[in-house]
C-alpha positions as CSV (number, residue, x, y, z in Angstrom):
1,X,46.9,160.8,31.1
2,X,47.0,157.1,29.9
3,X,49.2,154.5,31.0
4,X,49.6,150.7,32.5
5,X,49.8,149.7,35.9
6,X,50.6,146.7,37.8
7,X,48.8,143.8,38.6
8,X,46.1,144.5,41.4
9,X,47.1,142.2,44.1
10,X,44.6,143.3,46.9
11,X,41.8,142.1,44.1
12,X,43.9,138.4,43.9
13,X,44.5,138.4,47.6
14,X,40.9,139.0,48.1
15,X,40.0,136.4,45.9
16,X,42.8,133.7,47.1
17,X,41.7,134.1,50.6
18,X,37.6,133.4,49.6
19,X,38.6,130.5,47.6
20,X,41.0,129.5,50.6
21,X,37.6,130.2,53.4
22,X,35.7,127.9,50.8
23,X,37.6,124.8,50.4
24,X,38.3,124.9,53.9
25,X,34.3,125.3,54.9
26,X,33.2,122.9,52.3
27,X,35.4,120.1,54.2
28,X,33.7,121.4,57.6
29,X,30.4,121.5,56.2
30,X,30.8,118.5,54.0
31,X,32.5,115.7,55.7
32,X,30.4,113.5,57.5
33,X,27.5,113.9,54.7
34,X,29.9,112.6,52.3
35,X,31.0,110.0,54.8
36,X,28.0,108.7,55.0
37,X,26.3,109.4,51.3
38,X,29.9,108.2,49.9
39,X,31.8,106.6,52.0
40,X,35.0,109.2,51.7
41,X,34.6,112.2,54.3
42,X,37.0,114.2,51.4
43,X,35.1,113.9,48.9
44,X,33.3,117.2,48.5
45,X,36.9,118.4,49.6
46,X,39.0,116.9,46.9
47,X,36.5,118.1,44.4
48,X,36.6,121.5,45.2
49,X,40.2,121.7,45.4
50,X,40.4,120.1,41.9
51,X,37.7,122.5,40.9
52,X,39.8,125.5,42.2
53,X,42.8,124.1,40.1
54,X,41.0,124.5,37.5
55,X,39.6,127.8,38.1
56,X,43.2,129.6,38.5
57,X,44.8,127.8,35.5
58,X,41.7,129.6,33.5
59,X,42.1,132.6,35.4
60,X,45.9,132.8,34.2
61,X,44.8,132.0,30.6
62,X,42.7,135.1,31.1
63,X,44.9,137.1,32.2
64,X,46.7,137.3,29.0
65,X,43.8,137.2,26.9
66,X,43.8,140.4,25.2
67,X,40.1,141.7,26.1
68,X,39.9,142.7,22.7
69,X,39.8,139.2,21.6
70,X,36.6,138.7,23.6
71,X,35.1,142.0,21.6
72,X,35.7,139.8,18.9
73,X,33.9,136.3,19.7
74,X,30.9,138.0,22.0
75,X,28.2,136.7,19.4
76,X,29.6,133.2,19.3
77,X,29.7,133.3,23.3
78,X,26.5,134.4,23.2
79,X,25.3,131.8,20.7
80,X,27.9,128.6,22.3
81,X,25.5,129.9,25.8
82,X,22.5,129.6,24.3
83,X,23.0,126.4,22.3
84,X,24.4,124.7,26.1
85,X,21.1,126.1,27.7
86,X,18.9,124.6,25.0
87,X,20.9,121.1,25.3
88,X,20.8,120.9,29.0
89,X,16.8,120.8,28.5
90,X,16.6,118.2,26.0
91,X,15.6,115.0,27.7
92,X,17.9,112.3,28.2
93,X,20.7,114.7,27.3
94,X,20.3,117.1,30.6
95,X,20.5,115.7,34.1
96,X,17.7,116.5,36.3
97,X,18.2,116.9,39.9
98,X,15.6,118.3,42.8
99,X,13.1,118.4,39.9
100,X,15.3,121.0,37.7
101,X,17.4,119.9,34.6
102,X,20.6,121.9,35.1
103,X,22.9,120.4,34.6
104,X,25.1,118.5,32.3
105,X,26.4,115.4,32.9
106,X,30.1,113.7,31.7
107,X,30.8,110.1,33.6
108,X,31.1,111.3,37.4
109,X,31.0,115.1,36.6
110,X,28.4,117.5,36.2
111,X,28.7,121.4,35.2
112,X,25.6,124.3,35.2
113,X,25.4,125.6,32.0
114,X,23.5,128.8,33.1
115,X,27.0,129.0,35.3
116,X,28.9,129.6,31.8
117,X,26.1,131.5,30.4
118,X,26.2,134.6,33.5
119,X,29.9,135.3,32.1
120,X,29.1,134.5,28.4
121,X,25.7,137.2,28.9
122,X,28.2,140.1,30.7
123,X,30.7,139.8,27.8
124,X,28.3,139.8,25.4
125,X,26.4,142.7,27.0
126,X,30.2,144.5,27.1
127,X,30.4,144.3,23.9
128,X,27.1,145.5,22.5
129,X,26.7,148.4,24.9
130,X,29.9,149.5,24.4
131,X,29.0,149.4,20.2
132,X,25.8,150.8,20.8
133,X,26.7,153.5,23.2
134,X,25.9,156.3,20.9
135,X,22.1,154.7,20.4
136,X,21.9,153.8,24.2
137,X,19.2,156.2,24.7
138,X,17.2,155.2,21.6
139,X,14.6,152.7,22.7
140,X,14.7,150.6,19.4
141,X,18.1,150.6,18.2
142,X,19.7,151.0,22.6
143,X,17.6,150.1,24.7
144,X,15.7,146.8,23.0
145,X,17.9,144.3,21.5
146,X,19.9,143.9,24.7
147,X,16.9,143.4,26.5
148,X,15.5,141.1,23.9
149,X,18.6,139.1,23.4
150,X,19.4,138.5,26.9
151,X,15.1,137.5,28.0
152,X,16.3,134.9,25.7
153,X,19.1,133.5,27.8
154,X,16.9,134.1,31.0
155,X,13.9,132.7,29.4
156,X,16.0,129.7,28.4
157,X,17.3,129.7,32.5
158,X,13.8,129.9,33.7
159,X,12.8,126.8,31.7
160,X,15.3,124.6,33.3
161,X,13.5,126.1,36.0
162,X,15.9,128.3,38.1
163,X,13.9,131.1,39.2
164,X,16.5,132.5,41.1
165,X,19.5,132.3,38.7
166,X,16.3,134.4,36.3
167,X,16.1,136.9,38.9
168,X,19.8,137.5,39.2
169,X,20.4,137.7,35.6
170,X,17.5,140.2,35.3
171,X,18.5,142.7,37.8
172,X,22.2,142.2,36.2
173,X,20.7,143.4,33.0
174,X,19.0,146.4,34.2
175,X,22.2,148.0,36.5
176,X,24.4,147.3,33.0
177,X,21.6,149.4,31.3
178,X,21.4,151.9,33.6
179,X,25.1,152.7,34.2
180,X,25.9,152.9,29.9
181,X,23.0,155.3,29.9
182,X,19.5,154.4,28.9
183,X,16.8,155.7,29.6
184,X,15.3,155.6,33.5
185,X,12.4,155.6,31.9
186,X,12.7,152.4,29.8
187,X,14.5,150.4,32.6
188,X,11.3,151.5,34.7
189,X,9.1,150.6,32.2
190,X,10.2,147.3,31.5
191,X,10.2,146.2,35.1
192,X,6.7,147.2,35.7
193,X,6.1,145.1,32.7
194,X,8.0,142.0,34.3
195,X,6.0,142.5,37.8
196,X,2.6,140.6,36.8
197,X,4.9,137.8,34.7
198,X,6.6,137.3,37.9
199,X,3.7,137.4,39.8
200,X,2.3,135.0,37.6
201,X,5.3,132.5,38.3
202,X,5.5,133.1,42.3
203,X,1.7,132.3,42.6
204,X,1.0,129.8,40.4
205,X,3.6,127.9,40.8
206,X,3.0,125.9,44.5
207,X,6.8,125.7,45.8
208,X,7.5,129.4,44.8
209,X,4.6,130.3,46.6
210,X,5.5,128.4,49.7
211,X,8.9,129.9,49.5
212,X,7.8,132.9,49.6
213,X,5.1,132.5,52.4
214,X,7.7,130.6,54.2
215,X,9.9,133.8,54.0
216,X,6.9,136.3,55.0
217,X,5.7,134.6,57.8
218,X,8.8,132.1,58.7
219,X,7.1,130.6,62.5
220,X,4.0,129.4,61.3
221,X,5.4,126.5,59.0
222,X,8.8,125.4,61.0
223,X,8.9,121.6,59.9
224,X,7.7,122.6,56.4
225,X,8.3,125.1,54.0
226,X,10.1,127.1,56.7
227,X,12.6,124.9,57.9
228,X,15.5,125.5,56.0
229,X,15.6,129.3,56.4
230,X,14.7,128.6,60.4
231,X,18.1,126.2,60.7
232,X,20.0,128.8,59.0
233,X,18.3,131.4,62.0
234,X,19.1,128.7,64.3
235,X,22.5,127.7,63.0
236,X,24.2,131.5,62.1
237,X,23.0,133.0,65.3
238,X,24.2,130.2,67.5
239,X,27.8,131.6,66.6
240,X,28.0,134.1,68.4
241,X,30.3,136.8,68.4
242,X,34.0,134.4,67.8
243,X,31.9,131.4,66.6
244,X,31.9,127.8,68.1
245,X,35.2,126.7,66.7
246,X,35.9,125.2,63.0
247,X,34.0,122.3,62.7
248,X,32.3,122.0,65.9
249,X,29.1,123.8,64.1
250,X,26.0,121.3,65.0
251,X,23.0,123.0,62.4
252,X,25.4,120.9,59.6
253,X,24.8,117.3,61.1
254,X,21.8,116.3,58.9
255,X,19.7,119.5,59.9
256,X,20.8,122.5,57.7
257,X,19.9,121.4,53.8
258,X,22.6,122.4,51.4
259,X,25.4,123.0,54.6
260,X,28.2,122.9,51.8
261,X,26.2,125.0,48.9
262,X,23.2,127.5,48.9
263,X,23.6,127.7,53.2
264,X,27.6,127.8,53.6
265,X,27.3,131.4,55.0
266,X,25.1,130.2,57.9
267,X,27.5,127.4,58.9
268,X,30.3,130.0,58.6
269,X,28.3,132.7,61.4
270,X,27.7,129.2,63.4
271,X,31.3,128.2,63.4
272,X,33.6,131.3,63.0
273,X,30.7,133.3,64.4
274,X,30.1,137.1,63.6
275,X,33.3,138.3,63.1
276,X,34.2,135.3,60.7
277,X,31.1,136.3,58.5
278,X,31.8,140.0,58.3
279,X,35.6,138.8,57.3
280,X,33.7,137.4,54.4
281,X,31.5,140.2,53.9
282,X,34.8,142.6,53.7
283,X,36.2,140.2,51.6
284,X,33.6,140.3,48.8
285,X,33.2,144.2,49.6
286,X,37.0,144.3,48.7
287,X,36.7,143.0,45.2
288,X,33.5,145.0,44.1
289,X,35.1,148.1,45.2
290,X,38.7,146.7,43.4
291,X,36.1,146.0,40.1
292,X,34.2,149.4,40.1
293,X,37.6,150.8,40.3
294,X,39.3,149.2,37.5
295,X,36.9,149.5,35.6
296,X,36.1,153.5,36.2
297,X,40.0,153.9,35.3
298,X,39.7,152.7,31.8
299,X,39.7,154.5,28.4
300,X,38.0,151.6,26.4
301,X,34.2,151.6,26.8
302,X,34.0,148.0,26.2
303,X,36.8,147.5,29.0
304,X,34.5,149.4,30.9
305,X,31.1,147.9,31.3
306,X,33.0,144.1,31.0
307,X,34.5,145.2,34.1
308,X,31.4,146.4,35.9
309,X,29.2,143.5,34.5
310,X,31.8,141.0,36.2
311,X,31.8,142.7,39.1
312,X,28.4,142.9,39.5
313,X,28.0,139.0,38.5
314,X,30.0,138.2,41.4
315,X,29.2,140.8,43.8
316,X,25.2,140.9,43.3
317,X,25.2,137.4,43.6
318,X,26.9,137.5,47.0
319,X,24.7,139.9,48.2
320,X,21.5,137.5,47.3
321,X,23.4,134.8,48.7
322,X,24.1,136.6,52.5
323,X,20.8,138.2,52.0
324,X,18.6,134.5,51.8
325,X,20.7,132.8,54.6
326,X,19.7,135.8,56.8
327,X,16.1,135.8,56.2
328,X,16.2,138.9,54.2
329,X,15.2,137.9,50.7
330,X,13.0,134.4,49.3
331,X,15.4,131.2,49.6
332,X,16.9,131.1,46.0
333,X,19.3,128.5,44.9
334,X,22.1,130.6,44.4
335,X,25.7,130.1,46.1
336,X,27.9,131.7,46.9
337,X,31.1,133.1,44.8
338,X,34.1,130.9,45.4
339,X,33.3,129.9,48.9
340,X,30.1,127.6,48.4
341,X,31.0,123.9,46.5
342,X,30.2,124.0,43.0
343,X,32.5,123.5,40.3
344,X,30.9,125.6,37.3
345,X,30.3,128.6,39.8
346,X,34.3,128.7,40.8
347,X,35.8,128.3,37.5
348,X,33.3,130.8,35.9
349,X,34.2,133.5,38.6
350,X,37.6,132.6,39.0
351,X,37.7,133.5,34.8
352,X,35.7,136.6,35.1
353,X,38.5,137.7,37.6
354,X,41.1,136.7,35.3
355,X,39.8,139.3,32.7
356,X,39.4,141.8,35.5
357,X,43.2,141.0,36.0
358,X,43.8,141.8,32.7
359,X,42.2,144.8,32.5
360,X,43.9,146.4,35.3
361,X,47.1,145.7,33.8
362,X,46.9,145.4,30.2
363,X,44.3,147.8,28.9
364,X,44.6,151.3,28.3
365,X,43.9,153.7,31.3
366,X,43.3,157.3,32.2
């Protein structure tokens, strides 16, 4: 039976209340570094707020997008992401930071343009798996020209270099391709392909290497390599089980790197302790399973994997995110989804969650 239903609130609420935990943590994890780098203790604050303004006024415009229009542009998403890639590495045009070029760079703003390009790559990805779906077991008309089109947007994201932004897009690929349908043995395949290139790039390359030694063997380098990961130990298990109160967490003050960005989670365990973090964890839990099920109720295939993809590009990312701060994965520079600061990160998920928005209310359903 097909027909429309209303809008899914738990998957809004959800998201309200992360973006509402993140502005609020990015003050308490922000303020006396931007204090003292810039003189304003709000200033990571007012940022992010403005940042989330823009987010929802984009997540309304997609709201009543009609997906089908995105069906429509998903080559000249795909091409707009590319070209932004390839412009953030030209010199003098892209901004390099920490030794990366990632960003682009307007007066006293900057935005990631491999931010843009995760959403750009999942609608794209809808749209040809959904074309293809008859040929998604055929390994040269299913399998290979999504593979081969999107190692060009992570080949392009790994030049900047983001390693871990690579990583995340990679294992995004593969789960789209293996829930439309190809072939286990292709997806196997072409990861035991990608093991010696990323060998090659972990152990050749010396801070890779040390990152990962570092996340091996964390005690035997603690003022080195291994000292970010062993602040985040010392600063999320200092919490506790109800936390040390909102912004009374000490790990922040000038010893945690990145309090306000990649390590937000830790400060939240420190200062809202355990049952603050696993609020967070339901939260995110919350909108993958709101996104799986959205996008399992549709009759449009497109509809379908755009839905999964977004969830996945939010909810995978988490999951990296959580799993790094607690010592169970390699430190990766990735944040996390609507709670660390970061303007392109926000407005990119709060638009994917527009279109999930829309789906559940506009498109077609069983």
């Amino acid at each position: 039976m097909k027909g429309r239903k209303r809008l899914d609130f738990i998957l809004l609420f959800a998201v309200l209340a992360l973006v509402g935990i993140g502005i609020v943590m990015v003050y308490s994890t922000s303020a006396i570094l931007a204090g003292d780098r810039f003189g304003d203790p709000y200033y990571f604050l007012k940022r992010q707020a403005l940042y989330a303004a823009v987010g929802f006024v984009l997540m309304l415009v997609m709201m009543f997008l009609p997906h089908e229009t995105l069906k429509r542009v998903a080559y000249p998403i795909l091409i707009f992401s590319v070209l932004l890639l390839v412009v953030v590495l030209v010199p003098g045009i892209g901004h390099r930071s920490g030794g990366a070029m990632r960003w682009l760079k307007i007066q006293s703003f900057s935005f990631q343009p491999s931010e843009f390009a995760k959403l750009g790559l999942v609608i794209f990805l809808a749209y040809l798996l959904a074309k293809k779906e008859e040929k998604i077991r055929s390994f040269s008309f299913g399998f290979l020209p999504p593979v081969l089109l999107s190692g060009l947007v992570i080949a392009l994201v790994m030049k900047e270099p983001d390693f871990g932004a690579a990583f995340f897009l990679t294992v995004m690929v593969f789960l789209l391709l293996f829930v439309s349908g190809a072939r286990v043995i292709y997806i196997v395949g072409a990861f035991l392909i990608a093991i010696p290139v990323a060998y090659a790039l972990l152990m050749n390359v010396g801070y890779r290497y040390k990152r990962l030694m570092s996340f091996i063997r964390p005690w035997e380098d603690p003022g080195g390599t291994s000292f970010q990961i062993i602040q985040s130990f010392l600063s999320f298990g200092s919490g506790g089980l109800f936390g040390l109160g909102l912004g009374e967490g000490r790990q922040k003050l000038f010893f945690l790197p990145a309090p306000h960005t990649d390590f937000i989670f830790s400060v939240i365990g420190e200062e809202l302790g355990l049952l603050g973090a696993m609020v967070v964890v339901l939260l995110f839990f919350i909108v993958a399973l709101r996104g799986i099920q959205i996008a399992l109720s549709l009759e449009d295939r497109f509809g379908v994997y755009l839905a999964l993809g977004i969830t996945l590009m939010i909810s995978l990312q988490a999951a990296i995110n959580m799993g790094v701060v607690l010592g169970l994965l390699p430190t990766k520079g990735l944040t996390l989804p609507f709670v660390s600061y970061g303007g392109t990160s926000l407005i990119a998920n709060l638009a994917g969650v527009g279109i999930l928005l829309h789906l559940s209310t506009h498109a077609e359903r069983r």
